[in-house]
TORTORBA-638929 format. One record per atom (N, C-alpha, C): residue number from 1; chain; x, y, z. Coordinates in steps of 0.02 Angstrom, whole numbers. Each point is the difference from the previous one (the first is absolute). Layout:
REM TORTORBA-638929
R   k c     xx     yy     zz
R NUM A      X      Y      Z
...
END
This chain:
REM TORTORBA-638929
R   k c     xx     yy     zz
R   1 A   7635   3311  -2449
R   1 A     -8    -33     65
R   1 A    -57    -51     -7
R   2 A     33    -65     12
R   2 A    -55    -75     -3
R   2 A    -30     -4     87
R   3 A    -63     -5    -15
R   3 A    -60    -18     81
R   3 A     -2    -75    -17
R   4 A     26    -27     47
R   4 A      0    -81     -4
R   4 A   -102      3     18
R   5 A    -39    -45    -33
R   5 A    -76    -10      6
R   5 A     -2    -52     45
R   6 A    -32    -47     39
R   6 A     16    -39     63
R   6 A    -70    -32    -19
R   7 A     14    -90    -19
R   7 A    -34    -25     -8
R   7 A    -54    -25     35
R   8 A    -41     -2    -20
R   8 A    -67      2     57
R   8 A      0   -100     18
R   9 A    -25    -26     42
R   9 A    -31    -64      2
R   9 A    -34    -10     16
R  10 A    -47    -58     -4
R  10 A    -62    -21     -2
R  10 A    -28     22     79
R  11 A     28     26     18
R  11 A     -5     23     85
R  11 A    -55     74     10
R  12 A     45     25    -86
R  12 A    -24     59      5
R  12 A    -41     15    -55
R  13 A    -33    -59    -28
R  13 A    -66     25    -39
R  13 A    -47     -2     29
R  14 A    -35     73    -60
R  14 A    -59    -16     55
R  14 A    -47    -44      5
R  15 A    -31    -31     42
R  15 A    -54    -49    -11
R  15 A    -37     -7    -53
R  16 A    -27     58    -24
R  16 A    -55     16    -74
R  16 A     49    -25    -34
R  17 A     59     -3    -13
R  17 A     10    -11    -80
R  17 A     31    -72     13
R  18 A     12    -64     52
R  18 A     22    -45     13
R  18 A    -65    -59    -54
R  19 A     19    -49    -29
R  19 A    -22    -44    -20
R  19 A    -46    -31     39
R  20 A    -61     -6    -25
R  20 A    -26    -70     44
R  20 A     16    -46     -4
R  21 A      3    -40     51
R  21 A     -8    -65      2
R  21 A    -45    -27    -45
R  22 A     17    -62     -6
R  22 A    -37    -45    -87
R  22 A    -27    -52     56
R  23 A    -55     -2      5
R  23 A    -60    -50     28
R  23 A     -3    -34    -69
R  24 A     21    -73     31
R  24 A    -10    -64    -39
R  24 A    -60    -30     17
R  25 A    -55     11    -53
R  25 A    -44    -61      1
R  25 A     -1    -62    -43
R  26 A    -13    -46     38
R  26 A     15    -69    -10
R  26 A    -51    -26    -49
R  27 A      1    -13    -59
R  27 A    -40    -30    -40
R  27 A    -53    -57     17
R  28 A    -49     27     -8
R  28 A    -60    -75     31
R  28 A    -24    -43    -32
R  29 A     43    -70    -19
R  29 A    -27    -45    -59
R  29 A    -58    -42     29
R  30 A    -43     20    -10
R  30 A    -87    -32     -3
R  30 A     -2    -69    -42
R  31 A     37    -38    -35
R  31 A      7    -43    -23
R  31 A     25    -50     58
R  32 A     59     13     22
R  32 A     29    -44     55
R  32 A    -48    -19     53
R  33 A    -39     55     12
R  33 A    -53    -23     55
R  33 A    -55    -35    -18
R  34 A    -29     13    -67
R  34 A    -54    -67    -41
R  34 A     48    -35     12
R  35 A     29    -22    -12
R  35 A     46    -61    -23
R  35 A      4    -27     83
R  36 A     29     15     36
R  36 A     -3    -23     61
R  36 A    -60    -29     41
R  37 A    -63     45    -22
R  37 A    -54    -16     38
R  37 A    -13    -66    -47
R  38 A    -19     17    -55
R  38 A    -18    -76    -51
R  38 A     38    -60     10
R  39 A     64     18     27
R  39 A     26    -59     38
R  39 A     -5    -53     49
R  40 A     -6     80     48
R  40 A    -20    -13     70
R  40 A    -97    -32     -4
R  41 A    -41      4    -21
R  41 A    -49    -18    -36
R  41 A    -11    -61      6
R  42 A     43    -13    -70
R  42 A     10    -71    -19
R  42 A     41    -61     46
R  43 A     40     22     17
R  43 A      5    -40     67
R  43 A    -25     -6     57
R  44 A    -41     56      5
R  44 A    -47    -42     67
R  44 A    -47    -19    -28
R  45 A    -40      2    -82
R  45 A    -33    -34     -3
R  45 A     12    -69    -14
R  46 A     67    -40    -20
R  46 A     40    -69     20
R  46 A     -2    -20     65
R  47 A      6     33     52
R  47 A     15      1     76
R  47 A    -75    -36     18
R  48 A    -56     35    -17
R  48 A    -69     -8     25
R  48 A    -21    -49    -43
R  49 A     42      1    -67
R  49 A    -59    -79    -28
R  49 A     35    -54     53
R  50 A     69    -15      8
R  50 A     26    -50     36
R  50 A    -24    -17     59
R  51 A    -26     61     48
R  51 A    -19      0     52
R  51 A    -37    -17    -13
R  52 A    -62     -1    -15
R  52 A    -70    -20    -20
R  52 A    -17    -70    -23
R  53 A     59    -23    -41
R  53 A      4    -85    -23
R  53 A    -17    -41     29
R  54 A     -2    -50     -1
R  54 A     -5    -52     49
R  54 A     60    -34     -2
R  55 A     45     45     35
R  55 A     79    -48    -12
R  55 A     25      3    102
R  56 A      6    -75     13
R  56 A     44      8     72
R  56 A     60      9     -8
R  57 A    -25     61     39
R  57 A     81     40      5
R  57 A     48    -44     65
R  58 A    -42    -23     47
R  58 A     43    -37     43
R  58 A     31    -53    -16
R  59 A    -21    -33    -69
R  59 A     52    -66    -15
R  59 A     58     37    -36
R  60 A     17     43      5
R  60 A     79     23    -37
R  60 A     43     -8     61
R  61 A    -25     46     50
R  61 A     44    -12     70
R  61 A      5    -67     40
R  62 A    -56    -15      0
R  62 A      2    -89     10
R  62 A     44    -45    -37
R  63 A     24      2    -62
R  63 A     22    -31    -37
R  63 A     84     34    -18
R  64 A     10     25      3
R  64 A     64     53     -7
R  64 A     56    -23      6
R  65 A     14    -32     60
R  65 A     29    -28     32
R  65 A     26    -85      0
R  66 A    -64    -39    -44
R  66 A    -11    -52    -27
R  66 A     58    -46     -8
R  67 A     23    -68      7
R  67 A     62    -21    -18
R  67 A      0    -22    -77
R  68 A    -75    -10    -13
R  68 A     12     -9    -68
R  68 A     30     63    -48
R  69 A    -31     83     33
R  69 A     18     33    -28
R  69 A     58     42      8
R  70 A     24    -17     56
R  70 A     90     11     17
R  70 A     52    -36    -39
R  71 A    -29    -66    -16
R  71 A     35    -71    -44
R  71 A     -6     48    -74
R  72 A    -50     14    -15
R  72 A      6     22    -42
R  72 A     23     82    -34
R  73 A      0     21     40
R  73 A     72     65     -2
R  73 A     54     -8      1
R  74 A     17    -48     29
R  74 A     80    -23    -10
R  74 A    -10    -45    -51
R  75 A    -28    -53    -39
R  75 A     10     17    -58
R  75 A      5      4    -61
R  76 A    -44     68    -20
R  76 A     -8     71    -37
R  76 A     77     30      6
R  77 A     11     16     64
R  77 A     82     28      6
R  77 A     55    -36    -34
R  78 A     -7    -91     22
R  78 A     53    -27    -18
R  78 A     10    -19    -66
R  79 A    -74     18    -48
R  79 A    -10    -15    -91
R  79 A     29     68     11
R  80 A    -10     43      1
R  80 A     17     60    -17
R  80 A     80      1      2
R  81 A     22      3     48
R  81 A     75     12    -12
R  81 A     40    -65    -29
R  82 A    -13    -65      8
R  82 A     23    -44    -63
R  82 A    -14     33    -73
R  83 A    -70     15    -15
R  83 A     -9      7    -95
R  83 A     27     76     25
R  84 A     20     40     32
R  84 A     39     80    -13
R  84 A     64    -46    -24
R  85 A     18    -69     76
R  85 A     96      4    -50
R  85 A      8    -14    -55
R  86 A    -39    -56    -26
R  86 A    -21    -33    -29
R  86 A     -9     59    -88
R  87 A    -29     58     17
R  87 A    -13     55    -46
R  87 A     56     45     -5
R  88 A     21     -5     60
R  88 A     60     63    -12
R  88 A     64    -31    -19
R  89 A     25    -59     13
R  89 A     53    -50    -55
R  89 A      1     -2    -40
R  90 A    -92    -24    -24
R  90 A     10    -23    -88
R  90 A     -8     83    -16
R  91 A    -38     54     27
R  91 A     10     45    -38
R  91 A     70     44    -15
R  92 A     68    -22     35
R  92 A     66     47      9
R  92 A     21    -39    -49
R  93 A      3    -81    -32
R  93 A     17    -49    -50
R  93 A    -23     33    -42
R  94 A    -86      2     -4
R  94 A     -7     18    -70
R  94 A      1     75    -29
R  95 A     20     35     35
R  95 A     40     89      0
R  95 A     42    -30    -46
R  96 A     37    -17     55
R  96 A    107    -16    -42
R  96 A    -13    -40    -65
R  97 A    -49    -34    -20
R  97 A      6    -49    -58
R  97 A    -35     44    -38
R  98 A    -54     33      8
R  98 A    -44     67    -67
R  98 A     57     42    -18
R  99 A     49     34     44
R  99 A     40     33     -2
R  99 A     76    -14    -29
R 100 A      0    -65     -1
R 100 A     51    -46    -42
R 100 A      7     23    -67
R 101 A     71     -2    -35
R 101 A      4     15    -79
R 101 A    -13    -60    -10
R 102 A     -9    -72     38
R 102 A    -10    -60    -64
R 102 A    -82     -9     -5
R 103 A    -18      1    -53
R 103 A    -59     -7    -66
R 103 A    -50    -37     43
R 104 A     26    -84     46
R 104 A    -20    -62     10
R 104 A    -25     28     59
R 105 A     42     17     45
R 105 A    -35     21     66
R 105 A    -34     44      4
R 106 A     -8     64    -30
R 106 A    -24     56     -3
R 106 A    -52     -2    -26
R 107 A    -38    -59    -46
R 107 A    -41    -32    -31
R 107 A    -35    -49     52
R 108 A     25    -29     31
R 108 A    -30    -46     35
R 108 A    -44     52     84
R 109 A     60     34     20
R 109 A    -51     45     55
R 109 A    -51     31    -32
R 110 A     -9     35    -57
R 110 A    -53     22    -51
R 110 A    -45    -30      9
R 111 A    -27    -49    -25
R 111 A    -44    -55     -9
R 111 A      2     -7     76
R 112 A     35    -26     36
R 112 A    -35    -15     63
R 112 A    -38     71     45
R 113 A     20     49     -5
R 113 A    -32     67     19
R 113 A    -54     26    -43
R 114 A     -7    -48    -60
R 114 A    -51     39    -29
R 114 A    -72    -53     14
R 115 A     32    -59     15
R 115 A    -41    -49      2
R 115 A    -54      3     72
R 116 A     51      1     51
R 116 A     -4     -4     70
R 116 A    -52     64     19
R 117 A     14     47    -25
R 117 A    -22     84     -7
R 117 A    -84    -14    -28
R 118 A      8    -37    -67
R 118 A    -53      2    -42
R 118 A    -78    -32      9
R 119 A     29    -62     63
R 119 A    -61    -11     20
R 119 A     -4    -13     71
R 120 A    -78     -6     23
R 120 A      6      7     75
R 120 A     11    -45     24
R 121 A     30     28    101
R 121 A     14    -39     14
R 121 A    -39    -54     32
R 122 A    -83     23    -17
R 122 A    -35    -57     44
R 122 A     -1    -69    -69
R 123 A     18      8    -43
R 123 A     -6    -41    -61
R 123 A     73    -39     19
R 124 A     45     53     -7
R 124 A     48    -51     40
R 124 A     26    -50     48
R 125 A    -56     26     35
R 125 A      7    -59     71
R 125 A    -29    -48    -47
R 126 A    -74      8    -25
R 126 A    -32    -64    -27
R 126 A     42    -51    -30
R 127 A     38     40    -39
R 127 A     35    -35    -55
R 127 A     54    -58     43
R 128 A     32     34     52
R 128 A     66    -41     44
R 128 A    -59    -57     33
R 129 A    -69     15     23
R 129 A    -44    -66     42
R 129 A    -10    -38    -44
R 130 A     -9     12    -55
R 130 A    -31    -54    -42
R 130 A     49    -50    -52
R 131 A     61     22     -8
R 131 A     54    -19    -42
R 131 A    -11    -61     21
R 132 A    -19    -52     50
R 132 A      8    -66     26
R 132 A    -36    -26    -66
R 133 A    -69     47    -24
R 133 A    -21    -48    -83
R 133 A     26    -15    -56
R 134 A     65     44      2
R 134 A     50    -26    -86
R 134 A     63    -38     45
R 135 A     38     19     65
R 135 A     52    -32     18
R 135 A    -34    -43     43
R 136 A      2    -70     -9
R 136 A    -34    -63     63
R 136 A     90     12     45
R 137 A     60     -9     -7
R 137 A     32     -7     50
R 137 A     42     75      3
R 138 A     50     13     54
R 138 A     55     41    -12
R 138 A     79    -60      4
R 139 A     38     31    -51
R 139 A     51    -49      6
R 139 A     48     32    -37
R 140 A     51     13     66
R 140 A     69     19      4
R 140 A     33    -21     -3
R 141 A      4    -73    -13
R 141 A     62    -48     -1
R 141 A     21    -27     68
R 142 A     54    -10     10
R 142 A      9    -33     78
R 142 A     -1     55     60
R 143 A    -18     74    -28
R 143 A    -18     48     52
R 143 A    -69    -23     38
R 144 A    -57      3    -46
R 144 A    -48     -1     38
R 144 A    -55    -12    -74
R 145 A    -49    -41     27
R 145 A    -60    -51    -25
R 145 A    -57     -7     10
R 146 A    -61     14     -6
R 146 A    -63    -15     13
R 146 A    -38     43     -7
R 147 A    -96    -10     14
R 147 A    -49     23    -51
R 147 A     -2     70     17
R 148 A    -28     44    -45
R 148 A     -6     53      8
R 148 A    -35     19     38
R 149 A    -47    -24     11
R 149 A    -35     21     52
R 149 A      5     -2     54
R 150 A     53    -37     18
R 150 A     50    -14     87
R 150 A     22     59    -19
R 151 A     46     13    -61
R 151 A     51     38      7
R 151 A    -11     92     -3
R 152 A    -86     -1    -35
R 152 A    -10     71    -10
R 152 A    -67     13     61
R 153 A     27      8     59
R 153 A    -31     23     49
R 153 A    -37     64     -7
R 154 A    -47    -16     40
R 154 A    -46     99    -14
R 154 A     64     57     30
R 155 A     52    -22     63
R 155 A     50     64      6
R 155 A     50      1    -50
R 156 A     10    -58    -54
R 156 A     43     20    -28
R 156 A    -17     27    -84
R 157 A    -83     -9    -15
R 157 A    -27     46    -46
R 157 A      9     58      5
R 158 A    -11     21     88
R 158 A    -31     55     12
R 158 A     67     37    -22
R 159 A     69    -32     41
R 159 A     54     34    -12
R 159 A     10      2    -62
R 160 A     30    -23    -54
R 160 A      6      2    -47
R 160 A    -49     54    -57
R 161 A    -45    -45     -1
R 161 A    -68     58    -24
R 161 A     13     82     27
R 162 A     23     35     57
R 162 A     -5     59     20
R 162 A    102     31      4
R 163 A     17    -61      5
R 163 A     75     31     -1
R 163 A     20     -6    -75
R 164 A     13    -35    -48
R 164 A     10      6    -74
R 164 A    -25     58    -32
R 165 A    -78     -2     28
R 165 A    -44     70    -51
R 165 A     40     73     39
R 166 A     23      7     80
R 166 A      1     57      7
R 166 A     95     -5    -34
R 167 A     25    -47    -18
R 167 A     56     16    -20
R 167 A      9     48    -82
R 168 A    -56      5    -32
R 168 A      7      8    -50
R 168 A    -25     83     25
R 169 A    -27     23     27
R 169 A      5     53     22
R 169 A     53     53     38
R 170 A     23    -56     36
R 170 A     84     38     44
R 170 A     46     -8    -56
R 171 A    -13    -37    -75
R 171 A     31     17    -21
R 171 A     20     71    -34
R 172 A    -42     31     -4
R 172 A    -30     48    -48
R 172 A      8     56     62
R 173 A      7    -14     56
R 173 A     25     39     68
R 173 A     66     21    -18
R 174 A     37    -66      2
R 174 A     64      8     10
R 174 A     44     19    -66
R 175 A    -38     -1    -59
R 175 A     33     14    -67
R 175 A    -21     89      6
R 176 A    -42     24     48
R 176 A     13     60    -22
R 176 A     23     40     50
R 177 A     15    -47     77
R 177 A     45     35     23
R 177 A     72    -11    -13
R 178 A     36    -38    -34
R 178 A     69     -7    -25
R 178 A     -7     45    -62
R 179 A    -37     13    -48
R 179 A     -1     45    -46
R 179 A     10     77     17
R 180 A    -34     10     84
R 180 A     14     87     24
R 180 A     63      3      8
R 181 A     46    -42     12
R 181 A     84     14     27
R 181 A     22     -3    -55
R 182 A     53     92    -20
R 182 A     28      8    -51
R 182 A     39    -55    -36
R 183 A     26      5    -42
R 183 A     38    -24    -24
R 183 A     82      3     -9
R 184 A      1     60      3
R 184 A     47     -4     24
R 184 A     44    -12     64
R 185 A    -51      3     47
R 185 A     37    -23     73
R 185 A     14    -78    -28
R 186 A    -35    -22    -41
R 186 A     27    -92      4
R 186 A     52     -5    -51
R 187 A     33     53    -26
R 187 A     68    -17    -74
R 187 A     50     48     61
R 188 A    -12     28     55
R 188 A     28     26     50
R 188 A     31    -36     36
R 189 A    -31    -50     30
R 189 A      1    -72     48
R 189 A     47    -44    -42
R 190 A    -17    -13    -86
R 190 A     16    -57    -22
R 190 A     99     49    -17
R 191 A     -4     67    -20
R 191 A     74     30    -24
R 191 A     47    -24     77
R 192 A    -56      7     56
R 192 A     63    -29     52
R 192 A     23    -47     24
R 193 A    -55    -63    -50
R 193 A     37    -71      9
R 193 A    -48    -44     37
R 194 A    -54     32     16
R 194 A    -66    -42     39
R 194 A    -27    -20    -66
R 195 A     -5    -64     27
R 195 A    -45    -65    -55
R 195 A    -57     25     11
R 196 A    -41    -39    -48
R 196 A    -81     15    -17
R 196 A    -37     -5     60
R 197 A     21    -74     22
R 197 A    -56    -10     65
R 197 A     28     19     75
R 198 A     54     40      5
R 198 A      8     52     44
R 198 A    -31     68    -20
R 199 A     22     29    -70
R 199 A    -46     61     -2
R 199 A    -71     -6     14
R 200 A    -35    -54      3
R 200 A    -89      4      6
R 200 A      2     -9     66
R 201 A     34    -51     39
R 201 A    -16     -3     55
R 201 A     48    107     75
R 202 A     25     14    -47
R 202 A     38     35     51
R 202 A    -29     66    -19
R 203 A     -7     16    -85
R 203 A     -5     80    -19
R 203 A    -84     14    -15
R 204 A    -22    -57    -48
R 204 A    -63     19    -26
R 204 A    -69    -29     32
R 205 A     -1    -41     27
R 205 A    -28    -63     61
R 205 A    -42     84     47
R 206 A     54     14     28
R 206 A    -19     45     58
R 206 A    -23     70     -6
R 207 A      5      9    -54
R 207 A    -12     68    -34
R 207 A    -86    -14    -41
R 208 A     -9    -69    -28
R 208 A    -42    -16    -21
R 208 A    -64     -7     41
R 209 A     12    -17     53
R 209 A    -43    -11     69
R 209 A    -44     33      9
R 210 A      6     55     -1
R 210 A    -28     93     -7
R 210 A    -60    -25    -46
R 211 A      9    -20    -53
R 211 A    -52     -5    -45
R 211 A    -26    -74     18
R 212 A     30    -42    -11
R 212 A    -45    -41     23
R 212 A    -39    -36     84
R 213 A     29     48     70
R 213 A    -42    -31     22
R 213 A    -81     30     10
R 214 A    -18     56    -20
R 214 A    -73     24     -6
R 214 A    -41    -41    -15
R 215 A     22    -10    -75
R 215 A    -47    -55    -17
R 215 A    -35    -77     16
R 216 A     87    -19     29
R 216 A     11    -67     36
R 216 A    -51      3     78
R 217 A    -18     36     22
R 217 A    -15     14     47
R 217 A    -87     -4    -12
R 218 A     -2     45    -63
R 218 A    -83    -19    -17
R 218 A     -8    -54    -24
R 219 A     75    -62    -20
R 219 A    -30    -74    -32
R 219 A    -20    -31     50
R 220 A     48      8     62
R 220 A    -14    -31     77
R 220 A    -87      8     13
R 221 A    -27     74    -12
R 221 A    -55    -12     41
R 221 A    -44    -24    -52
R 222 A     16    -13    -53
R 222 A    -53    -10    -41
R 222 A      8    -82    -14
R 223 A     49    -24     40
R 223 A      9    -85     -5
R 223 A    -41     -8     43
R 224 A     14     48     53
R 224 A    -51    -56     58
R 224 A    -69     17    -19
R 225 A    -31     47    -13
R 225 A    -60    -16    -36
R 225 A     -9    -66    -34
R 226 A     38      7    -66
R 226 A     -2    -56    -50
R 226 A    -14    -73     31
R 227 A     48     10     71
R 227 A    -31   -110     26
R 227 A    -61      6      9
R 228 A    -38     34     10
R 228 A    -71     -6     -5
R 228 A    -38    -64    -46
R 229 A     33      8    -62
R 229 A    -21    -24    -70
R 229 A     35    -88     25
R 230 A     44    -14     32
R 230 A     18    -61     -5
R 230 A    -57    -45     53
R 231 A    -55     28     10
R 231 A    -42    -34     35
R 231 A    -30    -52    -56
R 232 A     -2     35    -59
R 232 A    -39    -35    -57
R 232 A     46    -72     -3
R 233 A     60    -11     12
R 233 A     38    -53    -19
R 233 A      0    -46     66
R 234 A    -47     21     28
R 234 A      5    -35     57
R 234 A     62      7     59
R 235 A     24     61     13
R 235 A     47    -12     52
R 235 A    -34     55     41
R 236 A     29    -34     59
R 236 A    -72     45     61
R 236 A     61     77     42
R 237 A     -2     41    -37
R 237 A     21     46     39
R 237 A    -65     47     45
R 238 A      2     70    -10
R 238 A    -49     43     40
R 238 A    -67     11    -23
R 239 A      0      1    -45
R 239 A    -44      6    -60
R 239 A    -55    -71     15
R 240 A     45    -59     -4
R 240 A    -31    -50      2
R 240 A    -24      0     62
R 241 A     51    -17     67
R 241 A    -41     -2     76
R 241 A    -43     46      9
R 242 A     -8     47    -23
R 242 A    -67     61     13
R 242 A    -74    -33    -38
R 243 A     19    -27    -56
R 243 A    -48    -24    -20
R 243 A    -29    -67     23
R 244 A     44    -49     34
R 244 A    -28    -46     11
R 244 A    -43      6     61
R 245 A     29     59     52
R 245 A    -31     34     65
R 245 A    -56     36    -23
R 246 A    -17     26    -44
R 246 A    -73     24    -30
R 246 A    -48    -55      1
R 247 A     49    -53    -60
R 247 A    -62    -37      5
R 247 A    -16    -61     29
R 248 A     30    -20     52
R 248 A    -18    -21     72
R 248 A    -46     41     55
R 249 A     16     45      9
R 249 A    -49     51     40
R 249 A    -49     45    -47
R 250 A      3    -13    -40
R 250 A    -81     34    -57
R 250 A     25     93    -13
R 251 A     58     11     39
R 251 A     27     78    -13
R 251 A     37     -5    -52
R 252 A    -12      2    -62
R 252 A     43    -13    -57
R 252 A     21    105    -10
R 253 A    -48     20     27
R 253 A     34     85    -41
R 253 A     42     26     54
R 254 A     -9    -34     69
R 254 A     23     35     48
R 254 A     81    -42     -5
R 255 A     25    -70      2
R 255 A     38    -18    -17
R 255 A     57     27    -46
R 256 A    -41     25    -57
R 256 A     36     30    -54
R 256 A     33     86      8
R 257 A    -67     13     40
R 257 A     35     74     38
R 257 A     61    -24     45
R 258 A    -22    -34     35
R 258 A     86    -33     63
R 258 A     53      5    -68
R 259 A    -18    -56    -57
R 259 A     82     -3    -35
R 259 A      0     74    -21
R 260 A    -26     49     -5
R 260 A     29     54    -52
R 260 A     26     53     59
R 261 A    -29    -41     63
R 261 A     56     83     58
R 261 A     66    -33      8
R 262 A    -21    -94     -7
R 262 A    103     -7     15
R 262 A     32     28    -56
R 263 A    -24    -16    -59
R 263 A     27     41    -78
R 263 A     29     81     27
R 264 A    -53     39     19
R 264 A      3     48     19
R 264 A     82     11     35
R 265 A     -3     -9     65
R 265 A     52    -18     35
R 265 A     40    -10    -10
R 266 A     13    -64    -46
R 266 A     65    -19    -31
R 266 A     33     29    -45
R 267 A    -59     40    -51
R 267 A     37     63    -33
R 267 A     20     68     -4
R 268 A    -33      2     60
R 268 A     38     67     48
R 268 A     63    -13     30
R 269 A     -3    -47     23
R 269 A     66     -7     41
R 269 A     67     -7    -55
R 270 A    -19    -28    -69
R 270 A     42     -7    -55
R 270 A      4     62    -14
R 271 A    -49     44      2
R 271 A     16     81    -45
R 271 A     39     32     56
R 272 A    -13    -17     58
R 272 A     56     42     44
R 272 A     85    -20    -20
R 273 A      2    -62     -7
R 273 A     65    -42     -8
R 273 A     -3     38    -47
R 274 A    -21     18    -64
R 274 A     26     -3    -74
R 274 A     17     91     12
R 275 A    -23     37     42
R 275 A     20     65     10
R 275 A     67     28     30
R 276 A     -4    -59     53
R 276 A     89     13     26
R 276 A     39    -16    -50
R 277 A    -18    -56    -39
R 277 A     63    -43    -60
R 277 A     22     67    -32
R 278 A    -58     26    -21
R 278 A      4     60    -70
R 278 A     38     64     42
R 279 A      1     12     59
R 279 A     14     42     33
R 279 A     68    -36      6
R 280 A     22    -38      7
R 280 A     95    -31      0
R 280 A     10     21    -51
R 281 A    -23    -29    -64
R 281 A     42      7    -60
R 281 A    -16     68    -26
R 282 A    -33     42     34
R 282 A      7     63    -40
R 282 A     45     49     10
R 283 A     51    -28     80
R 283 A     58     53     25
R 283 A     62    -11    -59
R 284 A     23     72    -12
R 284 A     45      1    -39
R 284 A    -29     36    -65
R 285 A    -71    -35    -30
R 285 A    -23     52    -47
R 285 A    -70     51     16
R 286 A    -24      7     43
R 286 A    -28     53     20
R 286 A     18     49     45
R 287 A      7     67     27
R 287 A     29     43     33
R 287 A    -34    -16     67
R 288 A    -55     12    -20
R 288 A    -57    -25     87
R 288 A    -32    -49    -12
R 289 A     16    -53     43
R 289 A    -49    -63     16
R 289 A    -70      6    -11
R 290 A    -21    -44    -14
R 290 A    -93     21     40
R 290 A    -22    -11     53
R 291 A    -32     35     21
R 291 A    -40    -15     69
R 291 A     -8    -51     19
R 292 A     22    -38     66
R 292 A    -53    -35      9
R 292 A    -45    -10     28
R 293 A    -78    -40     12
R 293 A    -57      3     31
R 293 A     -2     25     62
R 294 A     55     -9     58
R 294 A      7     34     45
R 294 A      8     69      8
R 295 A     59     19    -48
R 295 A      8     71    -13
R 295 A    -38     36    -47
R 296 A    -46     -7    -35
R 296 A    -53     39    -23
R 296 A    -55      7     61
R 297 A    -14    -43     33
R 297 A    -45    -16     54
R 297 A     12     63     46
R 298 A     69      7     21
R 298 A     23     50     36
R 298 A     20     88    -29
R 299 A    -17    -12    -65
R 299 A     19     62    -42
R 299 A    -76     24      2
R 300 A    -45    -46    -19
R 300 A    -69     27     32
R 300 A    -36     19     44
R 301 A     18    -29     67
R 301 A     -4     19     58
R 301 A     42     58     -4
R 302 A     63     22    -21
R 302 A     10     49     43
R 302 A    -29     70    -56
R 303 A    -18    -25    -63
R 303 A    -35     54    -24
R 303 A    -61     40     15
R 304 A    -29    -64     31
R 304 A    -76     24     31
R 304 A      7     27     68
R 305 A     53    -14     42
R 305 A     32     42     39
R 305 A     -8     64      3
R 306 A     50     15    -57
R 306 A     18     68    -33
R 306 A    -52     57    -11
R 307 A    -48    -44    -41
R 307 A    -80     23    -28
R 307 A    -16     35     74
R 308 A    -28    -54     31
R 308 A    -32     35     61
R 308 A     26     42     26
R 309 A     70     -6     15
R 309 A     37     48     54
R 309 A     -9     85    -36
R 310 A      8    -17    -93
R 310 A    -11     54    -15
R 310 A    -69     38     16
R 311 A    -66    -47      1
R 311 A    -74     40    -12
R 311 A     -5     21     78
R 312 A     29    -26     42
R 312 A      4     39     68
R 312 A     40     58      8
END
C-alpha cells in the first residue's frame, strides 16, 4: 500500500528556512565624482575669468541683429550649399571613375583625390586668387573672354576653392558607401536585364545612403565652418562683417564672440537636420529607430516620475 506524500509550497515553509532577500548595493565610483567636480571647477573658473574681463557683453545683443551681420549669414549659408553641390557632384563622378576598370580614369580621380586631400584648403583658395599672375586673360573662344581678374571674383574663388577641395572628400564618402552594397545584389539587378546606370540609380544608390549620409552630414557642418577662411580672399561673408563691426566700434573680441553664436546656431540647427536624415535612411535596417530629442526628453521625464513616485 502506496501513501501519496502532498507537496508542500512556498506557502508552507517555514519562514526560518525561506531565503533572504539579496540587498543590492550599488557600487560607489569615487572617480566619477573627482572627475565631475574638477570639471565643474574648471568651468566656473572660465565663467569668472570672462566675467571679470573687460569684455562688453552688451555689444553682442546690440549687434546681433545687425544687417551687416544678417547679410552675412545668408551668405555663409548660400557658399555653403553651392561648394556642398558643388562637392557632392564632383564627389559621386569621382566614386564612379576610381571605381572604373579603365586604368585612365581611375588614375585620373587618384591624383585628383590625392592632390585635393593633400593640401590645404586655405592654400587653395590662395592659389585660385592669385592665378591672375601666370594667366593675364581667361579665353574660351567665342564662349567667353577677358582678364582674370574680372573673371576670378572673391565668390567665385571662394566657390571653387571650397567646392573642388570638399569634392575630393565626398569622394572617398561615396566610394565607400557603394563599396557596402553587396555584390551580388548588383549581378542580381544586371541577370534581370537592368543596365548599369539603372542598377546604381534604383538598387545600390539607396542602400548606399545608410552609409553615406552620416558622414555627409558632418561635411555640411564642417563646410560652413570652413567659409570662415574665405575672408582671407577677400569675400565678405560672417566672419568678415563681424570683423569689420569690431573694428569700427573698437569691440573686436566681442564682435568675434557675435560670429561664433551665429556659427553656433547654424550648426545646431544642421545637426538636428542631419539626425532626422540618418533617422529616414535607417528604416528598414534597424529594428528600433532612435529616439528622438523629443522622445528621450519625455522618456526622462517620465523616469524621474517613476523615481519619485517610487521614494514616496
Amino acid at each position: 500500500m502506496t501513501t501519496d506524500i502532498s507537496k508542500k509550497g512556498p506557502e508552507d515553509t517555514p519562514p526560518s528556512s525561506r531565503p533572504e532577500a539579496i540587498k543590492a548595493i550599488p557600487v560607489r565610483h569615487y572617480g566619477r565624482y573627482v572627475a565631475a567636480l574638477l570639471a565643474i571647477g574648471a568651468f566656473a573658473a572660465i565663467v569668472y575669468a570672462f566675467a571679470q574681463g573687460d569684455i562688453n557683453w552688451d555689444a553682442i545683443p546690440d549687434n546681433f541683429f545687425d544687417d551687416r551681420i544678417l547679410k552675412g549669414v545668408r551668405e555663409t549659408l548660400l557658399l555653403t550649399f553651392l561648394s556642398m553641390l558643388i562637392g557632392v557632384v564632383g564627389g559621386i563622378l569621382l566614386s564612379v571613375m576610381r571605381l572604373s576598370k579603365n586604368p585612365v580614369t581611375s588614375s585620373i580621380a587618384w591624383f585628383y583625390i590625392w592632390f585635393f586631400r593633400g593640401t590645404p584648403v586655405l592654400v587653395q583658395l590662395f592659389i585660385w586668387f592669385n592665378l591672375g599672375f601666370v594667366f593675364e586673360y581667361v579665353n574660351l573662344g567665342p564662349v567667353y573672354k577677358d582678364e582674370w581678374s574680372d573673371f576670378m571674383t572673391p565668390f567665385l574663388t571662394a566657390l571653387l576653392g571650397l567646392g573642388l577641395n570638399e569634392a575630393a572628400y565626398m569622394a572617398e564618402i561615396c566610394r565607400a558607401g557603394l563599396l557596402s552594397v553587396d555584390e551580388g545584389q548588383t549581378e542580381a539587378s544586371q541577370a534581370l536585364g537592368m543596365s548599369h546606370g539603372k542598377t546604381l540609380r534604383r538598387v545600390v544608390l539607396p542602400q548606399a545612403m545608410r552609409v553615406i549620409v552620416p558622414p555627409t552630414g558632418n561635411e555640411v557642418i564642417n563646410m560652413l565652418k570652413t567659409t570662415s577662411l574665405v575672408a582671407a580672399v577677400q569675400y565678405f561673408e560672417l566672419l568678415r562683417y563681424a570683423q569689420d563691426i569690431g573694428t569700427s566700434s573698437g569691440a573686436t573680441v566681442e564682435a568675434l564672440l557675435l560670429a561664433a553664436a551665429w556659427y553656433l546656431i547654424m550648426t545646431s540647427i544642421l545637426s538636428v537636420g542631419q539626425f532626422y536624415l540618418e533617422r529616414y535612411y535607417a528604416r528598414g535596417s534597424s529594428r528600433s529607430l532612435p529616439d528622438t530629442p523629443f522622445q528621450k526628453i519625455k522618456a526622462n521625464m517620465l523616469s524621474l516620475g517613476n523615481r519619485s513616485g517610487v521614494g514616496h
